[in-house]
C-alpha positions as CSV (number, residue, x, y, z in Angstrom):
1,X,-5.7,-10.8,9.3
2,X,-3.3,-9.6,12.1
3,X,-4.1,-6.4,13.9
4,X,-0.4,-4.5,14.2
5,X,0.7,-1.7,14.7
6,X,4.0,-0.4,13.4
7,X,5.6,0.8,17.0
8,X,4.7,-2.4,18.5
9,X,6.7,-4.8,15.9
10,X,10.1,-2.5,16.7
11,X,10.0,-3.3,20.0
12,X,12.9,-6.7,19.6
13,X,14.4,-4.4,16.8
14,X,15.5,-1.4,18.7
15,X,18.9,-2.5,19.4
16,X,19.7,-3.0,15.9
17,X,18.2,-0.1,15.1
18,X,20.4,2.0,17.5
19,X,23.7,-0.2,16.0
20,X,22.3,1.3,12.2
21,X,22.2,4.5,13.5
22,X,26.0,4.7,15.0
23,X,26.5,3.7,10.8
24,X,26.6,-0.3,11.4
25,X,26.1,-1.4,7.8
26,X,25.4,-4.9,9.0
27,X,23.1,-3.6,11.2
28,X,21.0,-2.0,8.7
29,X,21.4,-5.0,6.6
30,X,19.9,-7.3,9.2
31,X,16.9,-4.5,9.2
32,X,16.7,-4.4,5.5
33,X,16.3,-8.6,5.6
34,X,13.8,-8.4,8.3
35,X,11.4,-5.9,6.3
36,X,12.1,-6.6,2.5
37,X,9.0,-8.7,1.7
38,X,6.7,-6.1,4.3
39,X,8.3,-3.2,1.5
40,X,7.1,-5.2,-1.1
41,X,4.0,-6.2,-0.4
42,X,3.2,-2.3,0.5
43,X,4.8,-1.1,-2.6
44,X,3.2,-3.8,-4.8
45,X,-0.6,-3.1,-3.5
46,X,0.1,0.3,-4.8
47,X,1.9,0.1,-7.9
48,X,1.3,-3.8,-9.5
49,X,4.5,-4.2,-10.8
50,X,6.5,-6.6,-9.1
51,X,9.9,-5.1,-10.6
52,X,9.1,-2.0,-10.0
53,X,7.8,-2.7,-6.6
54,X,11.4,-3.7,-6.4
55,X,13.0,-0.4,-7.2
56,X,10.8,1.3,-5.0
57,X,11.1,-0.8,-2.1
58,X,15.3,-0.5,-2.6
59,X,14.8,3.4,-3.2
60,X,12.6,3.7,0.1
61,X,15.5,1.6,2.0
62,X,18.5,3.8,0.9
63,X,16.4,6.8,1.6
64,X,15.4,5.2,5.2
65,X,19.1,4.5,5.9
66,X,20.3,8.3,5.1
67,X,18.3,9.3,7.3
68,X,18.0,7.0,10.1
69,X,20.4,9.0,12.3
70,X,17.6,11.5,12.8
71,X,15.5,9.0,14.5
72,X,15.2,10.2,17.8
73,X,12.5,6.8,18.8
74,X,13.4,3.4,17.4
75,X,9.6,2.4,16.8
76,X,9.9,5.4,13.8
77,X,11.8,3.2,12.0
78,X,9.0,1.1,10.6
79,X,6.5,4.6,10.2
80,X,9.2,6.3,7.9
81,X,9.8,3.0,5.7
82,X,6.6,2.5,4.9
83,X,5.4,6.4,4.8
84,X,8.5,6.7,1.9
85,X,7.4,3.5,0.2
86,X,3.5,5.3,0.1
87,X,5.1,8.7,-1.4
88,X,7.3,6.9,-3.3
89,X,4.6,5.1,-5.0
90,X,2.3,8.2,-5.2
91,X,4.6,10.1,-6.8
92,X,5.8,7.8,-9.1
93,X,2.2,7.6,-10.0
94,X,1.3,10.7,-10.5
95,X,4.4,11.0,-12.3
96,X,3.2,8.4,-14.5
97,X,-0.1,9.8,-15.3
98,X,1.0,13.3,-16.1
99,X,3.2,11.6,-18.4
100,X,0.7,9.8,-20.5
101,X,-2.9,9.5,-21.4
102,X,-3.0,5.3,-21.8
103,X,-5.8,5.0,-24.6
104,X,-6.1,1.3,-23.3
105,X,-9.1,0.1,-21.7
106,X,-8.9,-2.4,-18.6
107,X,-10.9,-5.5,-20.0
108,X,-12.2,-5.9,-16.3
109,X,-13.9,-2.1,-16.1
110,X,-17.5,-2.2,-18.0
111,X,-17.4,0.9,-20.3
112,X,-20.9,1.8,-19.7
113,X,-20.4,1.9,-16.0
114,X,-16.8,2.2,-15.6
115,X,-17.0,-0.5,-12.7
116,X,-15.4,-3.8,-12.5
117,X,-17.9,-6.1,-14.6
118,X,-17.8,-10.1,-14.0
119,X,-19.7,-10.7,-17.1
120,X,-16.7,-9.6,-18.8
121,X,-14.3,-11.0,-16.4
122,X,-16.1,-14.1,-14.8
123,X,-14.0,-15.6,-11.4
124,X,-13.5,-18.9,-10.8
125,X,-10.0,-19.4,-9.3
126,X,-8.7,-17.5,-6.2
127,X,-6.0,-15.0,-8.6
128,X,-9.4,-13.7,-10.6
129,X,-10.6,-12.6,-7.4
130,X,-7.2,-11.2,-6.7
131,X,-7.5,-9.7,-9.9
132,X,-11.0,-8.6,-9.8
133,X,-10.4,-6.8,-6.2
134,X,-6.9,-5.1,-7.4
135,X,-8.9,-4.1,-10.7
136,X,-11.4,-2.3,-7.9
137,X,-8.8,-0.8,-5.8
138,X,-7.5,0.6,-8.9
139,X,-10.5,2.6,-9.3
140,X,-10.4,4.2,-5.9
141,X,-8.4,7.6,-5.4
142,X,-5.3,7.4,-3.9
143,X,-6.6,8.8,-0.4
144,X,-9.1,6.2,-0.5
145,X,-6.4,3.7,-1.8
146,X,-3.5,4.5,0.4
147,X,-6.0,4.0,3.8
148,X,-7.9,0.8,2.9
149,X,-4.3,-0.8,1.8
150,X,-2.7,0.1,4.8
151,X,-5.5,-1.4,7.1
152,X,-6.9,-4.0,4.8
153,X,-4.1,-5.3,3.2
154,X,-1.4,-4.3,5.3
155,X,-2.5,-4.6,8.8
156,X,-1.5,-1.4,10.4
157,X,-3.2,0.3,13.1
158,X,-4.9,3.8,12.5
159,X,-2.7,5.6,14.4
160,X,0.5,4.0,12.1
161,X,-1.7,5.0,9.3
162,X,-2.5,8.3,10.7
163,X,1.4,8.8,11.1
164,X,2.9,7.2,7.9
165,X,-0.2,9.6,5.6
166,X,0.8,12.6,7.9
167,X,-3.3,13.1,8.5
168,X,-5.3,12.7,12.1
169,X,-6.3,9.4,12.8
170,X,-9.9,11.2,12.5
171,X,-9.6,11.6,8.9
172,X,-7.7,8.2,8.7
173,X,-11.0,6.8,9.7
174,X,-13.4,8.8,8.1
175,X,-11.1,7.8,4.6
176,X,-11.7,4.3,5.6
177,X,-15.0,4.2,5.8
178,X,-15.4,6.0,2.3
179,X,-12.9,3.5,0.9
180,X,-14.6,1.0,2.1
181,X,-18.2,1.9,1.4
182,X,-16.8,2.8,-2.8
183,X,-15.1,-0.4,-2.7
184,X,-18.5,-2.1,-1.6
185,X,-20.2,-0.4,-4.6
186,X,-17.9,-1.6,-7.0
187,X,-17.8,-5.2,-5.9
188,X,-21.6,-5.0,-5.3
189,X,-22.2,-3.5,-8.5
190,X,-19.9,-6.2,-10.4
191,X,-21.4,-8.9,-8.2
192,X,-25.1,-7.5,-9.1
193,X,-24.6,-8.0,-12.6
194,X,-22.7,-11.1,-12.6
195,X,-25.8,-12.2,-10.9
196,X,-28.4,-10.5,-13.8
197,X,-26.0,-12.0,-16.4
């Protein structure tokens, strides 16, 4: 996967960026083309749900392009999207969870050890391991989640991450390294008893 950083990729963009922020629709349009499928693929590692990634990707883009003006460096642009489409996500989340206590049990999470267990759910094609990692990154918290999504899945640099989370790049990587090191357990532990099955 592609090291980048978020600054780096505006770069070509900052002259449509300054045309958005004098209120060129078309402009923010062309922007909106450019990063729809980046929104989504953030918003869909944290939420699943391909409509809903949808609405949140849309919501993160109107709230981008209200306040876009304020962006004093073009390279910002791609910081704020995805930092909205992370608190976005989060919130709806949490949102969620306060909400309602699901009584359903993931068929992929062993009840005894509450990890991701292959004798239940066996992979053999590349979207059950797709599955099987997304059932494990749904076990992480979300500051373990949100840091090994943005580097892992997304790409970004740690400083991008450091600046979309609103932490030190310090603790960016110290969250890594946990997120990591759980998500090795997991898999591990799933893989382990695959093995003693």
């Amino acid at each position: 996967m592609t090291q980048t950083s978020c600054a780096s990729e505006v770069g070509p963009d900052a002259e449509v960026i300054a045309r958005a922020q004098r209120g060129d629709l078309q402009a923010y349009d062309e922007l909106v083309n450019r990063y729809r499928a980046r929104a989504l693929r953030v918003a869909r590692s944290f939420l699943r749900d391909t409509d809903l990634s949808e609405d949140i990707a849309q919501e993160a883009f109107v709230r981008t392009f209200l306040s876009i003006r304020k962006l004093r460096d073009p390279a910002a642009f791609l910081v704020y999207l995805n930092r909205t489409i992370v608190r976005l996500s989060i919130d709806y989340r949490r949102k969620q969870s306060s909400r309602e206590v699901s009584l359903d049990i993931d068929p992929h999470i062993s009840t005894k050890t509450g990890r991701v267990d292959p004798r239940i759910y066996p992979m053999s094609t590349p979207v059950e391991e797709s599955i099987f990692i997304h059932a494990i990154l749904d076990k992480l918290s979300w500051k373990l989640r949100s840091v090994i999504v943005l580097r892992d899945v997304d790409g970004m640099e740690y400083s991008a991450i450091a600046s979309v989370l609103r932490i030190p790049v310090g603790t960016v990587r110290s969250r890594l390294s946990a997120a990591r090191a759980a998500f090795k357990a997991l898999y591990l532990g799933g893989t382990a008893a695959e093995k003693e099955a």
